[in-house]
N, C-alpha and C positions, 0 to 999 in steps of 0.2 A: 460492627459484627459482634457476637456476644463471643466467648471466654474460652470458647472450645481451643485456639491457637498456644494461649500461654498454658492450658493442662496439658497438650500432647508436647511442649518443651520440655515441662517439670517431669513428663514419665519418660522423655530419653537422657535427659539431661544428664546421667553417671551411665548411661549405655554405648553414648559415642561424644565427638570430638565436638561434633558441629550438628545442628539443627536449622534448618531453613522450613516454615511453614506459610505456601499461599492460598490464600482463600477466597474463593471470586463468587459472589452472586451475581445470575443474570435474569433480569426478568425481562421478556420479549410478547411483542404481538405481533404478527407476522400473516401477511395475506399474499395470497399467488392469482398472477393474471393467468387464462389459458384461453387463447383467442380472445372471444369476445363476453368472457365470462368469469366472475371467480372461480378459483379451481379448489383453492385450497386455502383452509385459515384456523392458525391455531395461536395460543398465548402459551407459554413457557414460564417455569418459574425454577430455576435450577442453582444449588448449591456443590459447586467442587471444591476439593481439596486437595491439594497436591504437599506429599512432605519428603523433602531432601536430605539426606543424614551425611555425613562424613565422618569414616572414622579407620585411621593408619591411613590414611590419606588414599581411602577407596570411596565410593560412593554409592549411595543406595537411593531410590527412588523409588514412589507407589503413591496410586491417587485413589480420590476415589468420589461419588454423588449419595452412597448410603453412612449421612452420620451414624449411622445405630452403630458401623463396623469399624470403629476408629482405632479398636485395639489391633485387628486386624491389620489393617492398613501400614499400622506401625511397623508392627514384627515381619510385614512384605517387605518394608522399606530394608530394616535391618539386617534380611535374609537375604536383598537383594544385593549389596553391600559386596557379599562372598562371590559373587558370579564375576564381579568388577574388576580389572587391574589398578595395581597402584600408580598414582597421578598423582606428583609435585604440584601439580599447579590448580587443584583443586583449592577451594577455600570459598568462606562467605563475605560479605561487606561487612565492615563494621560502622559503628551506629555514628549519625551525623544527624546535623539538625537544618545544616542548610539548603533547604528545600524553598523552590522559586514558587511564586504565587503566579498562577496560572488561569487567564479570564474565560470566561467564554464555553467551560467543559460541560456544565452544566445547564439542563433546562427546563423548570419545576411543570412548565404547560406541556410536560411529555408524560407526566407523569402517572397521568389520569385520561389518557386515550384507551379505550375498549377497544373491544375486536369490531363491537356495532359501527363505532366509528372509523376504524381502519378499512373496514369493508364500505364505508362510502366514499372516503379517498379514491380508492383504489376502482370503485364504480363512477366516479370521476376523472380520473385518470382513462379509464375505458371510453367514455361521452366526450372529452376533448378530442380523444383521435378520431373519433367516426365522426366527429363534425366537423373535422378537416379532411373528409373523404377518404380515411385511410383507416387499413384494420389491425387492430392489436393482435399479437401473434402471443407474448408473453409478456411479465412486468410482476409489478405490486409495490407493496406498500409498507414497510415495518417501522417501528419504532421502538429503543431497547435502552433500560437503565443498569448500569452494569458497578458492582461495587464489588472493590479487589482489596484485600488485608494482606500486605506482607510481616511476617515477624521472623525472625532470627535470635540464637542465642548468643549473637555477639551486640544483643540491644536493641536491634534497628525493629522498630514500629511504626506502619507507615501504612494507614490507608485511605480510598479517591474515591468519589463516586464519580459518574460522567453518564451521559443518557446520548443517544444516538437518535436520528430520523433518515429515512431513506426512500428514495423512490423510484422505479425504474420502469421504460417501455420498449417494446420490440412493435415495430408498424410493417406492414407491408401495404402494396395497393399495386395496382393492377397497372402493366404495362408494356401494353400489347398483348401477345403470345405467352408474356413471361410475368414477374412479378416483381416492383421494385421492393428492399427492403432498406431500414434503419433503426439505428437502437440509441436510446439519449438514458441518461444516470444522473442524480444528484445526489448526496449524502451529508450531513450535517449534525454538529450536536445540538442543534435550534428547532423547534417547530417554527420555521423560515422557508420550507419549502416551496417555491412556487411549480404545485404541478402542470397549471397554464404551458409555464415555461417549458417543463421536460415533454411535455406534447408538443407542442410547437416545432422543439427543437427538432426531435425524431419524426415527426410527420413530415416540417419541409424538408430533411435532408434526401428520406424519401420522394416527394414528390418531384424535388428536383434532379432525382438518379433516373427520371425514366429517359426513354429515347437515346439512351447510350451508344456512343459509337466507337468501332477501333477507332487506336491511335497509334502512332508508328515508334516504331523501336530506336532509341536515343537517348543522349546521356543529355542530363536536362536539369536547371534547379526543381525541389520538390519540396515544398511547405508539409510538413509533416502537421496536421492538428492534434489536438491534446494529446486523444486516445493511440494516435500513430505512433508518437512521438516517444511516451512512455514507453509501449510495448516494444519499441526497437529500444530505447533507454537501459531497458532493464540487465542489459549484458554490460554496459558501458559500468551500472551501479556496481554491479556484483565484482568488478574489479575491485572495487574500494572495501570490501566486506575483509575484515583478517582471518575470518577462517579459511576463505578463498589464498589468501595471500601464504598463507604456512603450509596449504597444500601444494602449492605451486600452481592454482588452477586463476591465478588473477595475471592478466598482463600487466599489472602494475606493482608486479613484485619486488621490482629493484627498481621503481623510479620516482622516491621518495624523494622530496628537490628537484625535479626534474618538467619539462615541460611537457602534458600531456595532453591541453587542448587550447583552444583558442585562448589570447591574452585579452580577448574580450569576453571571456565565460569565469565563474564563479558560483563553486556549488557551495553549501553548507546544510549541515543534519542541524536541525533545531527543535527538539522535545516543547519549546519554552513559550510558542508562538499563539496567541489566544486565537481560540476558535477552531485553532488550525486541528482536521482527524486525528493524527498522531501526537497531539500534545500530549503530556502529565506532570504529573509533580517528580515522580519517577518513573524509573524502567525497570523491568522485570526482576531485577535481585534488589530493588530498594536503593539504590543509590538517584541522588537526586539528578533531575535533566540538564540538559543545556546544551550550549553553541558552539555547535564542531567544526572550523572551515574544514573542508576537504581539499579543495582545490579553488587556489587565488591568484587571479588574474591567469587561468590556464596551467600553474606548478603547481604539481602535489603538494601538499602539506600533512595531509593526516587519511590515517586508514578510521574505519570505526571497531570500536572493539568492547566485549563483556571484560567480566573478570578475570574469568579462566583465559581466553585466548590475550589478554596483556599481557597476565604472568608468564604464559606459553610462548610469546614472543623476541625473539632476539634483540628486536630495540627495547630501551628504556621509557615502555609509555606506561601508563594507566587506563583504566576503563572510560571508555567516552560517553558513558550512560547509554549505552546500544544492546543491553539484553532485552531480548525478547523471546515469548511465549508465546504459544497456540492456545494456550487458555490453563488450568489450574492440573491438566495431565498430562504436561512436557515440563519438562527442566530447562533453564535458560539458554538462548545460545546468541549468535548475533544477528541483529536485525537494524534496519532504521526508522528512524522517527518521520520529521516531516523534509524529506530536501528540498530544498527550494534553490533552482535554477537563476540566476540574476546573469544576466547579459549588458554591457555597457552599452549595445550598439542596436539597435532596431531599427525593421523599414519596414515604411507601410507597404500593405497588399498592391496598393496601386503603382508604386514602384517595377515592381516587377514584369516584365514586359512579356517575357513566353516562360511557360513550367507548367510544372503541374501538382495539385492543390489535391492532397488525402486525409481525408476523416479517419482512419484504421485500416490495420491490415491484420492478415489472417498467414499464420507460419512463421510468427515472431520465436515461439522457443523450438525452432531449429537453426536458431542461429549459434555458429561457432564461441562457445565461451571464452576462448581464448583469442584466437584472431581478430573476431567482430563480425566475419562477414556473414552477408545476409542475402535470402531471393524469399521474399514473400510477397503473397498475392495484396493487389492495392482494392480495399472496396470502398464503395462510393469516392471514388478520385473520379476530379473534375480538371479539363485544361483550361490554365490562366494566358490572356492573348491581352496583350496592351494594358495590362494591370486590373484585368477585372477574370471574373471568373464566367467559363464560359462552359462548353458543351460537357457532357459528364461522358466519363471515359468506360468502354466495354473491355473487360477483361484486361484488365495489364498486371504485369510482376515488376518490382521494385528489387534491385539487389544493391547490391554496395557494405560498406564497413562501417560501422558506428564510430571507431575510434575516430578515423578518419573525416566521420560527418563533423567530431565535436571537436576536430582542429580548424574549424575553418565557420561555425556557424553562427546563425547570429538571429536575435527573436523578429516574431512579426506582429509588429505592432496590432493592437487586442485585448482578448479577455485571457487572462491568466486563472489556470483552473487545480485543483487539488483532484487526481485519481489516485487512491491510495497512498502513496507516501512521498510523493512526487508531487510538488507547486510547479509549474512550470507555462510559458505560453505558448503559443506556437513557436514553430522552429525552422529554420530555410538550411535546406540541407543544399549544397553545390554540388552540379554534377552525378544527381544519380543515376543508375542506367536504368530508363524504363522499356519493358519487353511489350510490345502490343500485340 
């Protein structure tokens, strides 16, 4: 990026304490399915700038997408400053050089996709599903090259480029009186997508929900699949977040050392993993990435945490490389990279003699952040009878506790998938109660 970063340093630099400037280019092409048609298609080309000040140990903050108003943007920052209370544990990174080399983030044959071409992806993606009988509800097609400059006046100079692909389908198809539907996603930073594949996937899961019947109410094992898996997951994660844990809002507040799931489970946050969505060189305040166990062999080990919430912290840790942004108009806070789930123990599908088998569910964040417990509705679940998967299931609810699923659970053998910041494979949850 050109120069603009180290002149807005030099014109605060005798104004305040501390200077943090991020700088993010994104350029996108973007197409939208609607039914059986494109709806919608545009290309983006956007510069933000976000600049952080610290000074008497308060904090100001102002972004902004019109370079012209840079002086502006400043004197926001600075004014904002005065609205702030003072905070000890404010502060920026200082400058390091060891930063991990990281494969895979980048991909030069994204670089040069039009809209002309994104719109026949995506009118492809359309032709696969109506030639497996079934109709596109919604979807599309994007691809985005995204390049982020952090700089600070405590030295640190750091910036990635990384380009993204994506592609997504909603099917429905007729059956009977009603209508079956399903939805398949893939996301990559490769021009590697096989859309074949995300039609396929969502058309047979589709084709195979119709003629659904009740099923009776019983506490039963449940194969939770990717998309199930995660969105009941995500209460389980947010335990581990430190901002959660200083609010008192994580049940894992005091169980540092302690056993908190299966001794055959093993999570780790890992920024460092080639390929992987959530990789970089670093995280949102410039400090470099890397390998957090969280939890080994089932005992806590480690929460994840920014700068601020270590220094804020009553244990003695440091930052685990877990700041994150929404983009170049929020200031950092904690987030994670890529987890990735590892189980010592798995069994095949065919093992499993009676349960039952779900794709997603719907009333995942009504689940208690605290307790774990959960009742949401199962869609496209199918019952498993002698190890195979059989009739697809009409209308059931799924309740149970998360914490309590990941004392006890264990993967099912398969395809291990990346949704957002979670690696993870399927998962055999014991005993959940299902409502028919």
């Amino acid at each position: 990026m050109d120069q603009l970063p180290e002149s807005i340093l030099k014109k605060l630099s005798d104004k305040v304490d501390h200077v943090e400037v991020y700088m993010e280019r994104e350029e996108s092409t973007d197409v939208d399915i609607l039914n059986d048609k494109i709806n919608h298609a545009k290309e983006e080309n956007i510069i933000g700038l976000g600049i952080r000040v610290i000074k008497d140990q308060k904090q100001g903050f102002a972004s902004t997408t019109n370079l012209n108003r840079i002086d502006e943007t400043i004197n926001q920052a600075i004014n904002n400053i005065k609205i702030n209370n003072r905070d000890e544990n404010l502060g920026i990174i200082e400058c390091t050089n060891n930063y991990p080399k990281v494969e895979g983030l980048y991909d030069k044959k994204l670089e040069n996709i039009d809209l002309e071409e994104a719109i026949d992806y995506s009118k492809t993606l359309i032709e696969l599903t109506q030639e497996k009988g079934c109709n596109p509800t919604a979807g599309g097609y994007g691809v985005g090259r995204s390049e982020v400059r952090i700089i600070n006046s405590n030295g640190v100079d750091v910036s990635e480029e990384t380009t993204s692909c994506g592609a997504s389908i909603s099917v429905n198809v007729e059956d009977n009186d009603v209508v079956s539907s399903a939805y398949y996603y893939d996301v990559s930073h490769n021009k590697n997508l096989d859309l074949e594949m995300v039609a396929n996937k969502a058309t047979q899961l589709a084709l195979d929900s119709r003629n659904a019947k009740p099923t009776e109410t019983r506490d039963t094992p449940v194969v939770l699949n990717h998309t199930a898996a995660v969105s009941l997951l995500n209460t389980f994660f947010s335990a581990l977040n430190s901002e959660n844990k200083q609010r008192g809002r994580s049940k894992f507040s005091n169980s540092l050392g302690e056993q908190v799931a299966s001794e055959n489970f093993t999570l780790i946050d890992d920024g460092t993993i080639p390929e992987a969505l959530h990789s970089s060189l670093f995280d949102d305040e410039g400090t470099p990435t890397e390998k957090t166990i969280l939890i080994q062999d089932g005992i806590l080990e480690n929460f994840i945490y920014d700068t601020y919430h270590a220094r804020k912290d009553e244990d003695d840790v440091t930052t685990t490389a877990n700041a994150a942004r929404s983009g170049y108009s929020s200031v950092p806070s904690v987030g994670f990279t890529n987890l990735k789930l590892d189980f010592k123990e798995s069994t095949p599908l065919e093992d499993i003699q009676r349960g039952v088998i779900v794709d997603s569910v719907m009333g995942a964040h009504t689940t208690n952040p605290i307790t774990g417990d959960f009742s949401v509705e199962a869609l496209n679940a199918f019952e498993i009878k002698d190890g195979s998967i059989d009739n697809p299931i009409k209308k059931a609810m799924i309740s149970g506790n998360i914490f309590d699923i990941m004392k006890n659970a264990v993967a099912v053998e398969g395809e291990t998938r990346q949704l957002g910041s979670c690696i993870t494979p399927r998962i055999l949850a014991d005993n959940l109660r299902i409502i028919g």
